[in-house]
PDB file of N, CA, C, O and CB in Angstrom:
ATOM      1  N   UNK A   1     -61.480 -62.340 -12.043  1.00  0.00           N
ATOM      2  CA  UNK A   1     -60.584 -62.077 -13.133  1.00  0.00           C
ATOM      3  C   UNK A   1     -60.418 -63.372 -13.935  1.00  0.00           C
ATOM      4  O   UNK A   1     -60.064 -64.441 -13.438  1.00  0.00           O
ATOM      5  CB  UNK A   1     -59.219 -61.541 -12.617  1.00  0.00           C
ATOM      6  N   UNK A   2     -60.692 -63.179 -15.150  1.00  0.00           N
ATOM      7  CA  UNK A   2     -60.421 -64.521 -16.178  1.00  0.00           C
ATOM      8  C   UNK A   2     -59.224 -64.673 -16.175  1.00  0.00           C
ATOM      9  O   UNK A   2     -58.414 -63.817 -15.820  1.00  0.00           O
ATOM     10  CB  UNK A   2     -60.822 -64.484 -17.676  1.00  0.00           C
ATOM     11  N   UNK A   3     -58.862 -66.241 -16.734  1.00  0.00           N
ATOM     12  CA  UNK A   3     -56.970 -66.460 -16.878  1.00  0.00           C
ATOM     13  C   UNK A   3     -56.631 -65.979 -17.925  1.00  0.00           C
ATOM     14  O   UNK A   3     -55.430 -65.989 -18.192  1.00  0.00           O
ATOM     15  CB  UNK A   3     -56.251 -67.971 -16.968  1.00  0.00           C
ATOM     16  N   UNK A   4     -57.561 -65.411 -18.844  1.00  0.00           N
ATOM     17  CA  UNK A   4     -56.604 -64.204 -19.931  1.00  0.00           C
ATOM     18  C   UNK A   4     -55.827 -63.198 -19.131  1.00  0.00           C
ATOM     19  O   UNK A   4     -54.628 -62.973 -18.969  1.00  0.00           O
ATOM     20  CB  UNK A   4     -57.679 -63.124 -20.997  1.00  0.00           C
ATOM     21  N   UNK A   5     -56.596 -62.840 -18.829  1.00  0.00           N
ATOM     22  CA  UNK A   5     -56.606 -61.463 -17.877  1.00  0.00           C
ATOM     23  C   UNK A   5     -55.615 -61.401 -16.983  1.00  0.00           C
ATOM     24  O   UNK A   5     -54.877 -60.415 -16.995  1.00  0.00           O
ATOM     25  CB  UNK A   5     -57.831 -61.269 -17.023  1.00  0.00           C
ATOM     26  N   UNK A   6     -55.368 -62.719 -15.798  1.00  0.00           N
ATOM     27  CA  UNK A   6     -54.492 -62.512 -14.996  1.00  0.00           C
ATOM     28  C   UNK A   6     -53.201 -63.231 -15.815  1.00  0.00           C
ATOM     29  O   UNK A   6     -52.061 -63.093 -15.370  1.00  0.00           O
ATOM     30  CB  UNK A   6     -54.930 -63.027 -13.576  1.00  0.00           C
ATOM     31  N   UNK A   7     -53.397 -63.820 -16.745  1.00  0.00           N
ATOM     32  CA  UNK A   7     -52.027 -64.324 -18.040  1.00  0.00           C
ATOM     33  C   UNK A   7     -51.294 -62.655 -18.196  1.00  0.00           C
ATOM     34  O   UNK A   7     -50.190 -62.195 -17.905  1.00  0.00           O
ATOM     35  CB  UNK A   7     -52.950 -65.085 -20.238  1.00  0.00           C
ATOM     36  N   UNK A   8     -52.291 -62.200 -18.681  1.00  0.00           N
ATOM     37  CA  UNK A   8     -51.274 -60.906 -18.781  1.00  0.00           C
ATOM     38  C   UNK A   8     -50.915 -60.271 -18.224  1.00  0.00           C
ATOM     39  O   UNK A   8     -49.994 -59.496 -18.482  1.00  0.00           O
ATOM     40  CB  UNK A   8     -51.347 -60.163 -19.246  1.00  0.00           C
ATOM     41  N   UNK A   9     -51.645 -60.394 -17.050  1.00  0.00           N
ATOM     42  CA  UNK A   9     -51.360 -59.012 -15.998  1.00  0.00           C
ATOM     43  C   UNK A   9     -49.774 -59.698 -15.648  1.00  0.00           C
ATOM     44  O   UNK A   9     -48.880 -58.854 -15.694  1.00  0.00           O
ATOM     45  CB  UNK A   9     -52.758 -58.771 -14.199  1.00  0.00           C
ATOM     46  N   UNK A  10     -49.408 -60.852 -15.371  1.00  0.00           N
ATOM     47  CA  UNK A  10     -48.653 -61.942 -15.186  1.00  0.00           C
ATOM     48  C   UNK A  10     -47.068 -61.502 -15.833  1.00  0.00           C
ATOM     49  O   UNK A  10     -45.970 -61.314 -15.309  1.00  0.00           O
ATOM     50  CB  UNK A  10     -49.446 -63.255 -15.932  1.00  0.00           C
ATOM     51  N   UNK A  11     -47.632 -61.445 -17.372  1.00  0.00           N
ATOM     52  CA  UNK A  11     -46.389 -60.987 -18.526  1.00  0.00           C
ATOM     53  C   UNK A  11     -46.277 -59.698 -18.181  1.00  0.00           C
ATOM     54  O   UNK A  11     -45.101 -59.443 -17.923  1.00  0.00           O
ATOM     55  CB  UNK A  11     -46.701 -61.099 -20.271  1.00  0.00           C
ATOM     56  N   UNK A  12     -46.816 -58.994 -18.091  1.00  0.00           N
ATOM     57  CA  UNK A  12     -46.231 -57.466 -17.632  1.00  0.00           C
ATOM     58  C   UNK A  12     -45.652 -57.227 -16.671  1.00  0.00           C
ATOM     59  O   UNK A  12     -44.950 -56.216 -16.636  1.00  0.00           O
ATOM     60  CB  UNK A  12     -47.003 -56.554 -17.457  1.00  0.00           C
ATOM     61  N   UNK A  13     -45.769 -58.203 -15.410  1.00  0.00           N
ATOM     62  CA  UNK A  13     -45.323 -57.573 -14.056  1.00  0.00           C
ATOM     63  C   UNK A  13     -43.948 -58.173 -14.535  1.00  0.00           C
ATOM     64  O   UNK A  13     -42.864 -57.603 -14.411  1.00  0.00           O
ATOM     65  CB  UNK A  13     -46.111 -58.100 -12.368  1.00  0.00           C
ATOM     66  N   UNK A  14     -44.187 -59.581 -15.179  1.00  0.00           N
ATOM     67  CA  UNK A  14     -42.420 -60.207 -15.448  1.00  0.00           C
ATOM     68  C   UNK A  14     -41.632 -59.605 -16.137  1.00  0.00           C
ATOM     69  O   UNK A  14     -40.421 -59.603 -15.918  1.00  0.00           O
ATOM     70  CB  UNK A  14     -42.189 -61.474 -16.136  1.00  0.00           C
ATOM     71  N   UNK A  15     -42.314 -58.869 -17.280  1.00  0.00           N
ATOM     72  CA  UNK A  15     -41.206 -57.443 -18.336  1.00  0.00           C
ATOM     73  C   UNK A  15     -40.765 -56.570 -17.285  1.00  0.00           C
ATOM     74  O   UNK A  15     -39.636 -56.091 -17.184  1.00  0.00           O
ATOM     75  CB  UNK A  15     -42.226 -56.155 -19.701  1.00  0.00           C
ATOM     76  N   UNK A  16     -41.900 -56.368 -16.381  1.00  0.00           N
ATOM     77  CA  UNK A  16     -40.907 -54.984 -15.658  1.00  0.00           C
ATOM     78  C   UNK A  16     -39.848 -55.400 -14.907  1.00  0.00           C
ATOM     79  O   UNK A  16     -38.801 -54.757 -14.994  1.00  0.00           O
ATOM     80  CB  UNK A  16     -41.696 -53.984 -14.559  1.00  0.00           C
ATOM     81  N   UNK A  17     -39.935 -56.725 -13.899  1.00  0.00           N
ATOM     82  CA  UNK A  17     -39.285 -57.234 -13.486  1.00  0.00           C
ATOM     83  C   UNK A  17     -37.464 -57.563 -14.163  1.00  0.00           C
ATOM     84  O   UNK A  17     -36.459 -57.463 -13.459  1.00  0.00           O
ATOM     85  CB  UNK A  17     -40.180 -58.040 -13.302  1.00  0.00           C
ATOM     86  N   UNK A  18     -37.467 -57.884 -15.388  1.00  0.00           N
ATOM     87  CA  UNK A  18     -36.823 -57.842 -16.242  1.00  0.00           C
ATOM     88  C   UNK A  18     -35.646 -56.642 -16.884  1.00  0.00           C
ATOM     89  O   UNK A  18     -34.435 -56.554 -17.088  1.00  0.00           O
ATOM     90  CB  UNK A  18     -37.676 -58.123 -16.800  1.00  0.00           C
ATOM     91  N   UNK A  19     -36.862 -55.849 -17.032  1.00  0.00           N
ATOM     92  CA  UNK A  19     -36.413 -54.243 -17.503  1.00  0.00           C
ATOM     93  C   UNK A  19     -35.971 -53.299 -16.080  1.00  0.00           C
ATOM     94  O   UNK A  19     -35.721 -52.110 -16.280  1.00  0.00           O
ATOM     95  CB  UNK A  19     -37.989 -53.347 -18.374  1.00  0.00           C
ATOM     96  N   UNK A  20     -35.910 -53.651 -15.146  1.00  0.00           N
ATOM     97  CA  UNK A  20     -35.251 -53.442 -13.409  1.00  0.00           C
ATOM     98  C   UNK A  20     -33.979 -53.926 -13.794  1.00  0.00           C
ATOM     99  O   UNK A  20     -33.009 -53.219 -14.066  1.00  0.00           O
ATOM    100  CB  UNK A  20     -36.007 -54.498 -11.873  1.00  0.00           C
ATOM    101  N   UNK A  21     -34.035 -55.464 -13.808  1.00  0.00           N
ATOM    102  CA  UNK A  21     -33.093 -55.955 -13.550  1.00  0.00           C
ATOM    103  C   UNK A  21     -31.771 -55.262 -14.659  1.00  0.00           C
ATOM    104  O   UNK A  21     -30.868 -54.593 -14.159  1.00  0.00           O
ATOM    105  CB  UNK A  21     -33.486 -57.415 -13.562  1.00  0.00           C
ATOM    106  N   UNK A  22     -31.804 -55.430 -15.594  1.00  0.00           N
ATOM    107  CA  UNK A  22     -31.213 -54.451 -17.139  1.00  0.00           C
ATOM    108  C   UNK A  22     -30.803 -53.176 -16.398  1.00  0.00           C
ATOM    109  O   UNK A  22     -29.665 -52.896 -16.020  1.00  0.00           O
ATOM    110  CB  UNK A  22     -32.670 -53.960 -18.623  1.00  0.00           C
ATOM    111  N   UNK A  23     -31.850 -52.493 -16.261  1.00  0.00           N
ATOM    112  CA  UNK A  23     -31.622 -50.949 -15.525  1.00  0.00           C
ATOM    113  C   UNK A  23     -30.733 -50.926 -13.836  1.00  0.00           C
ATOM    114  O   UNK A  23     -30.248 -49.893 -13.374  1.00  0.00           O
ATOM    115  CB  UNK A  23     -33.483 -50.242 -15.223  1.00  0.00           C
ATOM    116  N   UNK A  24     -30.692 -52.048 -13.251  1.00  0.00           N
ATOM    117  CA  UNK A  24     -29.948 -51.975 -11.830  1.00  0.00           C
ATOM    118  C   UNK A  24     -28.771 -52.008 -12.796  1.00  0.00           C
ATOM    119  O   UNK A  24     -28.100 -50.985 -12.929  1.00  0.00           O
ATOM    120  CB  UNK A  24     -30.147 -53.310 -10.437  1.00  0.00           C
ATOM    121  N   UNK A  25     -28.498 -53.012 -13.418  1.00  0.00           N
ATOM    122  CA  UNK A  25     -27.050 -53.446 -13.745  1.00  0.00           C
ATOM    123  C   UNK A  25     -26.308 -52.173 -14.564  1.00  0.00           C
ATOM    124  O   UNK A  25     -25.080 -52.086 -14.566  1.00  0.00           O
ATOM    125  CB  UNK A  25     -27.079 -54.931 -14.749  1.00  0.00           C
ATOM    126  N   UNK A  26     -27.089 -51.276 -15.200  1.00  0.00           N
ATOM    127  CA  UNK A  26     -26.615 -50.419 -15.786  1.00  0.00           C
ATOM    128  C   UNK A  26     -26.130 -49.451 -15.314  1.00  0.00           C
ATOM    129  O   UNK A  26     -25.313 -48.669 -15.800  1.00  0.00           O
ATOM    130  CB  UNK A  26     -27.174 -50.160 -16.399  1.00  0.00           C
ATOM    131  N   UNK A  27     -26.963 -49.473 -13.646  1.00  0.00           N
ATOM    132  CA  UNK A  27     -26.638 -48.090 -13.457  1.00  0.00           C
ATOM    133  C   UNK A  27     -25.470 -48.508 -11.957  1.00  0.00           C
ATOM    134  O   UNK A  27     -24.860 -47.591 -11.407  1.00  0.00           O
ATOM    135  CB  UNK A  27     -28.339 -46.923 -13.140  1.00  0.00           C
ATOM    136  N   UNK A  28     -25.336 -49.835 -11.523  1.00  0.00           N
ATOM    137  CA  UNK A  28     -24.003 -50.454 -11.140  1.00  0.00           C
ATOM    138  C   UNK A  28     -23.021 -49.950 -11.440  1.00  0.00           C
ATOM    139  O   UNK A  28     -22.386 -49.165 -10.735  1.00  0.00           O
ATOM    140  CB  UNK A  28     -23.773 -51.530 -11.507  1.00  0.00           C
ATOM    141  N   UNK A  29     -22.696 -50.372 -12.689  1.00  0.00           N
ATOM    142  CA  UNK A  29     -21.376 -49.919 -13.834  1.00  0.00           C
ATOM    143  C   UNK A  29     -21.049 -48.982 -13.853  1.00  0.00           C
ATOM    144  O   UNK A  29     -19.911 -48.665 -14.196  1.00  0.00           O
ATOM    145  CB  UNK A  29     -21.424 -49.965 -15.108  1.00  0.00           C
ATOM    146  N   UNK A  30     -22.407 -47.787 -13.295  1.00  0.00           N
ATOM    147  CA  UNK A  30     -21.736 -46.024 -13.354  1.00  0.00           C
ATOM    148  C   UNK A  30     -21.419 -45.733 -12.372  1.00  0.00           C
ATOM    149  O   UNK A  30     -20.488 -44.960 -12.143  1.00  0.00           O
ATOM    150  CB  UNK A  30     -22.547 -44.785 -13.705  1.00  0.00           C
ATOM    151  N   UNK A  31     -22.536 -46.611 -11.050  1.00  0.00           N
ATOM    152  CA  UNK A  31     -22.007 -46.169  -9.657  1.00  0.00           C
ATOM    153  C   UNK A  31     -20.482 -46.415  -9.199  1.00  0.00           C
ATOM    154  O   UNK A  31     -19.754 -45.750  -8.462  1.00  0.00           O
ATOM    155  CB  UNK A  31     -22.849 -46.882  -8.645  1.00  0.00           C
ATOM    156  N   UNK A  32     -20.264 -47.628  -9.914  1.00  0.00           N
ATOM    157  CA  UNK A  32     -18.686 -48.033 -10.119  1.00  0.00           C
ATOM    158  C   UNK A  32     -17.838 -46.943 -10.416  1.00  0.00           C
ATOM    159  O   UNK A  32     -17.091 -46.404  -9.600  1.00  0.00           O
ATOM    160  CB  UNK A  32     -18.448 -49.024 -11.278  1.00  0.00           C
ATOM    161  N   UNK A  33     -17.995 -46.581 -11.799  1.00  0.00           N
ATOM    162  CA  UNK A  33     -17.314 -45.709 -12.445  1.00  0.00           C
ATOM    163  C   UNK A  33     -17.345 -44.377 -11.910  1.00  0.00           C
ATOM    164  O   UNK A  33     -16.529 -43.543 -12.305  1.00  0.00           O
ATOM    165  CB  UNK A  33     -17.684 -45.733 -13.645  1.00  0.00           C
ATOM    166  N   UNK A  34     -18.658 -43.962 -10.606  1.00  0.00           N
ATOM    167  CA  UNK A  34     -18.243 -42.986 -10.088  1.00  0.00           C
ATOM    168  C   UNK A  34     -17.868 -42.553  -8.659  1.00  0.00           C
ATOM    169  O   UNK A  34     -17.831 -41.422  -8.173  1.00  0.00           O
ATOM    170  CB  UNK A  34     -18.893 -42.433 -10.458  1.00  0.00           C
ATOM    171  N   UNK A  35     -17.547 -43.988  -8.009  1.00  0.00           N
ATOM    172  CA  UNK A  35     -17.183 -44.052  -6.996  1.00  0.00           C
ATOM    173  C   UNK A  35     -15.604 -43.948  -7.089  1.00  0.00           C
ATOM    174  O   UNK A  35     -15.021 -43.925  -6.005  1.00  0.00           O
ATOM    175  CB  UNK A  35     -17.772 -45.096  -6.450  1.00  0.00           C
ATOM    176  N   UNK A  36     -14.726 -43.873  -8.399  1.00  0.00           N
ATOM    177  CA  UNK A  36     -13.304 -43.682  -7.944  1.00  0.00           C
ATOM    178  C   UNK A  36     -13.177 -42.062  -8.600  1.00  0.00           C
ATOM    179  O   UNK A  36     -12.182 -41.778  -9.267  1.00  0.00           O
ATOM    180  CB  UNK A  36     -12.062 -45.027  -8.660  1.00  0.00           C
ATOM    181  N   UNK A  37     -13.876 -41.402  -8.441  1.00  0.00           N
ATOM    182  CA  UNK A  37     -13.774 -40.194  -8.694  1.00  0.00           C
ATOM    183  C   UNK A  37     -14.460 -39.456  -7.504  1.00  0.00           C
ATOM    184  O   UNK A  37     -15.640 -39.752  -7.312  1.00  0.00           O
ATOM    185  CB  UNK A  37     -14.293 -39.937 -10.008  1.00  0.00           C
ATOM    186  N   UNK A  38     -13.778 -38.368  -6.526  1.00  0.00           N
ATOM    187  CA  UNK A  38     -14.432 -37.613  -5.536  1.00  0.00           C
ATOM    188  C   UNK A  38     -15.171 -36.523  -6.034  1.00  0.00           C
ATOM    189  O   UNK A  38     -16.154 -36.146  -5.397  1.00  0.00           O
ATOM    190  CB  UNK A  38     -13.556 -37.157  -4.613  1.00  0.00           C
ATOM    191  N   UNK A  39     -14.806 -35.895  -7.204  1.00  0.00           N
ATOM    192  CA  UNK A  39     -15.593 -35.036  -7.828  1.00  0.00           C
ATOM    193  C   UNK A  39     -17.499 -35.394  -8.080  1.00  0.00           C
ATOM    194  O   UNK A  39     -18.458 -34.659  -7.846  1.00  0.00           O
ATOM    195  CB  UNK A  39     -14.755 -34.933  -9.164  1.00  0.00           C
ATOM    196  N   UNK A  40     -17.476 -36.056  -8.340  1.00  0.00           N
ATOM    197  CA  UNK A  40     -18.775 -36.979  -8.807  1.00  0.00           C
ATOM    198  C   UNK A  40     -19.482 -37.430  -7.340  1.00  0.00           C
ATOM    199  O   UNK A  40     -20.492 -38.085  -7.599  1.00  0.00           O
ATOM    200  CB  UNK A  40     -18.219 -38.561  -9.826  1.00  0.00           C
ATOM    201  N   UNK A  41     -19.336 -37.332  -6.297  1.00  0.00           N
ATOM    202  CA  UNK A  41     -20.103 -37.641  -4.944  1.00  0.00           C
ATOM    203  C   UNK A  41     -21.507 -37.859  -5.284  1.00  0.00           C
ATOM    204  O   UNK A  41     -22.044 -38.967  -5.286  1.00  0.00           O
ATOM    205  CB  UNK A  41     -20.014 -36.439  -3.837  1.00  0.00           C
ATOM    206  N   UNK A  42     -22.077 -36.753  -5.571  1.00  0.00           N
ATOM    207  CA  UNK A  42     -23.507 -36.339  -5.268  1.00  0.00           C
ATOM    208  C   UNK A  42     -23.947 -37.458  -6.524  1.00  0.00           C
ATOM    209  O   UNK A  42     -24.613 -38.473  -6.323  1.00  0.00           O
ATOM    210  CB  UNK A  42     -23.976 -34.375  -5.454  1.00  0.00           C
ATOM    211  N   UNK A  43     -23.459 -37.059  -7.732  1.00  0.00           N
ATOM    212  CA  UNK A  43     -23.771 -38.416  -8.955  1.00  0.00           C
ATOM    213  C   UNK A  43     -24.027 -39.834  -8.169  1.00  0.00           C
ATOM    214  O   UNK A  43     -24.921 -40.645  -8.411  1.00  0.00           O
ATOM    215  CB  UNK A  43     -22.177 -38.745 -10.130  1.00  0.00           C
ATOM    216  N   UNK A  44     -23.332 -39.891  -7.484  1.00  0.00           N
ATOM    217  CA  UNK A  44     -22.751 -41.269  -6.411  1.00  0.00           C
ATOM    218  C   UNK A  44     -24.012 -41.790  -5.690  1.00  0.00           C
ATOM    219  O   UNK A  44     -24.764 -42.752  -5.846  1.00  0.00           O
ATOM    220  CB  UNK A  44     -21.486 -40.738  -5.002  1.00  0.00           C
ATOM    221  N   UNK A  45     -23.924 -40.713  -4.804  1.00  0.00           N
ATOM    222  CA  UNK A  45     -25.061 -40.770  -4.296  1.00  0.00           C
ATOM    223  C   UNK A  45     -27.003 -41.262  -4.801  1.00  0.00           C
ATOM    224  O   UNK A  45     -27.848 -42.104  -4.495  1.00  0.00           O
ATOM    225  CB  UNK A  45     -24.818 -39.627  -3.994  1.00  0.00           C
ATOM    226  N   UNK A  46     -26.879 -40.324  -5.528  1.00  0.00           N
ATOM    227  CA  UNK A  46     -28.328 -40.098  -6.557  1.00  0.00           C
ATOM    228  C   UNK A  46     -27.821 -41.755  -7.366  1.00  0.00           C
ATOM    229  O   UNK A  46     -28.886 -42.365  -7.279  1.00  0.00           O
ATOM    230  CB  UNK A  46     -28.325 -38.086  -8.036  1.00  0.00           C
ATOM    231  N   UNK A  47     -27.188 -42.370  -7.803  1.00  0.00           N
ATOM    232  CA  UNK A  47     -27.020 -43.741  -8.533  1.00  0.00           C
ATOM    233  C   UNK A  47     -27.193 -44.582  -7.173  1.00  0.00           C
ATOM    234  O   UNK A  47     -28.096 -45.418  -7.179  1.00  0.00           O
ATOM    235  CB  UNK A  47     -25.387 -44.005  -9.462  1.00  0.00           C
ATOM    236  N   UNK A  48     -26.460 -44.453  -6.074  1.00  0.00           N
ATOM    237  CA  UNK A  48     -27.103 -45.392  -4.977  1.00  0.00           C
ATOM    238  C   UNK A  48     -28.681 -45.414  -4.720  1.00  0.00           C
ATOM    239  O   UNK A  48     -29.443 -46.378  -4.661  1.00  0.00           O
ATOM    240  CB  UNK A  48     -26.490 -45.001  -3.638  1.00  0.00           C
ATOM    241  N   UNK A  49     -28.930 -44.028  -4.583  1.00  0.00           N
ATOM    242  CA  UNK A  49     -30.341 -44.453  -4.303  1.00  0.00           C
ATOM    243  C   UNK A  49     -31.401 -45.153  -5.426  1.00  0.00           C
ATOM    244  O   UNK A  49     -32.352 -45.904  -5.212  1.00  0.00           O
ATOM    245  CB  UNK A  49     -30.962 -43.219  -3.849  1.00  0.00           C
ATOM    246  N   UNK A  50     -30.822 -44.566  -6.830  1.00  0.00           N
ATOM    247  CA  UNK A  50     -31.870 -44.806  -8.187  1.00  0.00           C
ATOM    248  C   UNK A  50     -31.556 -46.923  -7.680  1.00  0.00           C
ATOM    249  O   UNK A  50     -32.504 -47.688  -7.499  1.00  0.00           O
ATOM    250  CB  UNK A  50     -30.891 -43.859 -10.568  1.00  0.00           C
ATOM    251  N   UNK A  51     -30.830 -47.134  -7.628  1.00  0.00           N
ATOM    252  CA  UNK A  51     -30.582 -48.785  -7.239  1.00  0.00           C
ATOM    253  C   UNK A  51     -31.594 -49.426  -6.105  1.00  0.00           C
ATOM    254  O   UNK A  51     -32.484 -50.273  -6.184  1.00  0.00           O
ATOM    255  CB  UNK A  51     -28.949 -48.982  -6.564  1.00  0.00           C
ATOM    256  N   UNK A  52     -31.217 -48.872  -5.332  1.00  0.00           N
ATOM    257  CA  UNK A  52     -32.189 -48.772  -4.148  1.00  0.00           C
ATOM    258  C   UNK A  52     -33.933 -48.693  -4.328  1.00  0.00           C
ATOM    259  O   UNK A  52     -34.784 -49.428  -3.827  1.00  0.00           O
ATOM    260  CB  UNK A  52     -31.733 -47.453  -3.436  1.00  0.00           C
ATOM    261  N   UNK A  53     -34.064 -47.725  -5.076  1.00  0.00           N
ATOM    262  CA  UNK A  53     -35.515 -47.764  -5.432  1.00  0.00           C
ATOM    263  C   UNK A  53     -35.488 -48.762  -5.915  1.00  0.00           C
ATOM    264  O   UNK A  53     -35.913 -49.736  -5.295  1.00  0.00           O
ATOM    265  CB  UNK A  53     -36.158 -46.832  -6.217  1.00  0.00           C
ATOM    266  N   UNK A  54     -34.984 -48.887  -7.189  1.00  0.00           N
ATOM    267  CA  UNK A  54     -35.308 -50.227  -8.442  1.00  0.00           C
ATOM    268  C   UNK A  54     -35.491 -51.691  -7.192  1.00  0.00           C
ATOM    269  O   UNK A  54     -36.478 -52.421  -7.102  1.00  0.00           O
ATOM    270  CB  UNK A  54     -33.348 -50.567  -9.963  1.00  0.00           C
ATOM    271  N   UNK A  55     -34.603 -51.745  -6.614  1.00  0.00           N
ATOM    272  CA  UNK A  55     -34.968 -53.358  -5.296  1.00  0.00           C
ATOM    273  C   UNK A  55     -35.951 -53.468  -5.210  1.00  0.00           C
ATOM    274  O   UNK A  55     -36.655 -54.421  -5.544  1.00  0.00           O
ATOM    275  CB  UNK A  55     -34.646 -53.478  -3.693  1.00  0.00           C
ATOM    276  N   UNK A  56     -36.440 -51.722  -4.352  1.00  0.00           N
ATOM    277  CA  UNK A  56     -37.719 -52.138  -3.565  1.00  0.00           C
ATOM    278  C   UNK A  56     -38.915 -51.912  -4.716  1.00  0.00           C
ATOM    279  O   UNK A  56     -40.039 -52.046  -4.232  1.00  0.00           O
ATOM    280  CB  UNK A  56     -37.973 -51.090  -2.039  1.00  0.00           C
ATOM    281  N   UNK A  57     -38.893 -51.618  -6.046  1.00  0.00           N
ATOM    282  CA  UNK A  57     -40.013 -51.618  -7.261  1.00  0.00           C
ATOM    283  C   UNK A  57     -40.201 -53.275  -7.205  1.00  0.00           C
ATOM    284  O   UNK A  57     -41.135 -54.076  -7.154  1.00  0.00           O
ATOM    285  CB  UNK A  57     -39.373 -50.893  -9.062  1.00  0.00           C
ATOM    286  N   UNK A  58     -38.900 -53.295  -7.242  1.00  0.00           N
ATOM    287  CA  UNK A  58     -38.642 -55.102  -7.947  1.00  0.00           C
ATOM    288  C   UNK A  58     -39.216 -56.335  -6.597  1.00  0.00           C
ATOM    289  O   UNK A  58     -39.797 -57.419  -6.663  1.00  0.00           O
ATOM    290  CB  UNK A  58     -36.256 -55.495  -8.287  1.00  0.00           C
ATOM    291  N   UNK A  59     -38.767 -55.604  -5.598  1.00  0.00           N
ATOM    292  CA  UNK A  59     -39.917 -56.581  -4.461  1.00  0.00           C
ATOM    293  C   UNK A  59     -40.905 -56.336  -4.035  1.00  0.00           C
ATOM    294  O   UNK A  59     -41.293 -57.138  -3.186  1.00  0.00           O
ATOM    295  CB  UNK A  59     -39.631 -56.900  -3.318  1.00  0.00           C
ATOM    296  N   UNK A  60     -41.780 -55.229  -4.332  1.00  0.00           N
ATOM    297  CA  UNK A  60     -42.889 -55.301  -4.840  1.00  0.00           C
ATOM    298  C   UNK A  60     -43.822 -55.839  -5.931  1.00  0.00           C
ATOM    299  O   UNK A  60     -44.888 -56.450  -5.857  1.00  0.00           O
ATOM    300  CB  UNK A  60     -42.900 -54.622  -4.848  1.00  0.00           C
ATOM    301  N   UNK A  61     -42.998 -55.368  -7.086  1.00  0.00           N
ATOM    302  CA  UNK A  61     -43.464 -56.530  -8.165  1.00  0.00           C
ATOM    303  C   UNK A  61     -43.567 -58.031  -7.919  1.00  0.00           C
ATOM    304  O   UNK A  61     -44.508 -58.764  -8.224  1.00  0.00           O
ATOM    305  CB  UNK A  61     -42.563 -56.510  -9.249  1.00  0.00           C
ATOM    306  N   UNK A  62     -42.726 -58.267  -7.471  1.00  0.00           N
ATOM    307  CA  UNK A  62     -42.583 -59.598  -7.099  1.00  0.00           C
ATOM    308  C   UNK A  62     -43.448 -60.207  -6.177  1.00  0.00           C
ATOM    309  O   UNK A  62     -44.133 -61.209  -6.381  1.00  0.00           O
ATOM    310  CB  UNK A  62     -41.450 -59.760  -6.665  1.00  0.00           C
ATOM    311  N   UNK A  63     -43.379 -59.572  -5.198  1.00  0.00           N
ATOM    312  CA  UNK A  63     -44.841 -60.156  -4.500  1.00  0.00           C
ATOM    313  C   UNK A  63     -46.184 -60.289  -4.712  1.00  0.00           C
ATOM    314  O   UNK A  63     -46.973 -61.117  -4.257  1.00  0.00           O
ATOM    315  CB  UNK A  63     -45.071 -59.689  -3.646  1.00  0.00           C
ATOM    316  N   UNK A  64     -46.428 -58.919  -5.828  1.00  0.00           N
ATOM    317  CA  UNK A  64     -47.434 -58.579  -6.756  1.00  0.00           C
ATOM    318  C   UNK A  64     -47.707 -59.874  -7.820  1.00  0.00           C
ATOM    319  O   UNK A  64     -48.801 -60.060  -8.353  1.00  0.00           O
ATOM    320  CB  UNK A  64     -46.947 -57.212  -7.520  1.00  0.00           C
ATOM    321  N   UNK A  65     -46.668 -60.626  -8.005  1.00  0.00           N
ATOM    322  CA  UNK A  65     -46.702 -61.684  -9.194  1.00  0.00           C
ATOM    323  C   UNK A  65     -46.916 -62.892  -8.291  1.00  0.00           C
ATOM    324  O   UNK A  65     -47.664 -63.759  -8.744  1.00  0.00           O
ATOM    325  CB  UNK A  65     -45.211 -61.798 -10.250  1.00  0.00           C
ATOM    326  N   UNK A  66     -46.301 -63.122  -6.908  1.00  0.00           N
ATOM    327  CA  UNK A  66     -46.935 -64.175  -6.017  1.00  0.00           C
ATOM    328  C   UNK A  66     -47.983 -64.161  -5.675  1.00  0.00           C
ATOM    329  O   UNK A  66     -48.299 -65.208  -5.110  1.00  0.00           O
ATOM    330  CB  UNK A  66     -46.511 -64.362  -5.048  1.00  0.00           C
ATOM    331  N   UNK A  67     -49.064 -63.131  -5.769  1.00  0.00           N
ATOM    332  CA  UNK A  67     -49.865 -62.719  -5.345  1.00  0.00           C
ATOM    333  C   UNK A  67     -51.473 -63.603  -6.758  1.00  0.00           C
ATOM    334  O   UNK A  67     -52.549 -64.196  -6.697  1.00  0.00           O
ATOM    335  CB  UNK A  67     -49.329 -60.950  -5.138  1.00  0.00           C
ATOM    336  N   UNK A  68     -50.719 -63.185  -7.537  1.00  0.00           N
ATOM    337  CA  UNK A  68     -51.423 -63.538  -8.656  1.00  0.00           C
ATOM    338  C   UNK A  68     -51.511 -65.051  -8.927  1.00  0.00           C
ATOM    339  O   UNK A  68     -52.515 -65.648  -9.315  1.00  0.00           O
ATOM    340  CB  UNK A  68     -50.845 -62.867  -9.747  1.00  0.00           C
ATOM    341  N   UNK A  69     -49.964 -65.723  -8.588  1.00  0.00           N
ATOM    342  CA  UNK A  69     -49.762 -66.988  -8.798  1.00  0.00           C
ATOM    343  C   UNK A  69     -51.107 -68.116  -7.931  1.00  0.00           C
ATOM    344  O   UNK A  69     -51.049 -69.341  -8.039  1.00  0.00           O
ATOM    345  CB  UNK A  69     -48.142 -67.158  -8.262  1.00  0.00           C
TER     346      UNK A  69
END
């Protein structure tokens, strides 16, 4: 792989990395907002896990970008 090549592959894994991080925090704020409501459980739930995934995307990526380094 040329260093164009792995330059970019490089910038993309770091946008997504980025655009995780944006998207955990966003969806924080709702899990917040729907953890003082019992009505909303299952919402609750489904926002814990969408968080949960995003980690393990994001430490994958990440190793994916050590990998390259």
């Amino acid at each position: 792989m040329d260093k164009e090549t792995k330059e970019g592959l490089l910038d993309g894994i770091r946008a997504c990395i980025i655009d995780l991080n944006f998207s955990e925090g966003a969806l924080r704020v709702v899990r917040f907002n729907l953890q003082t409501d019992d009505s909303f459980q299952d919402e609750y739930s489904i926002t814990h896990l969408a968080i949960e995934n995003i980690k393990h995307v994001r430490h994958m990526l990440n190793q994916l970008e050590l990998g390259y380094l």
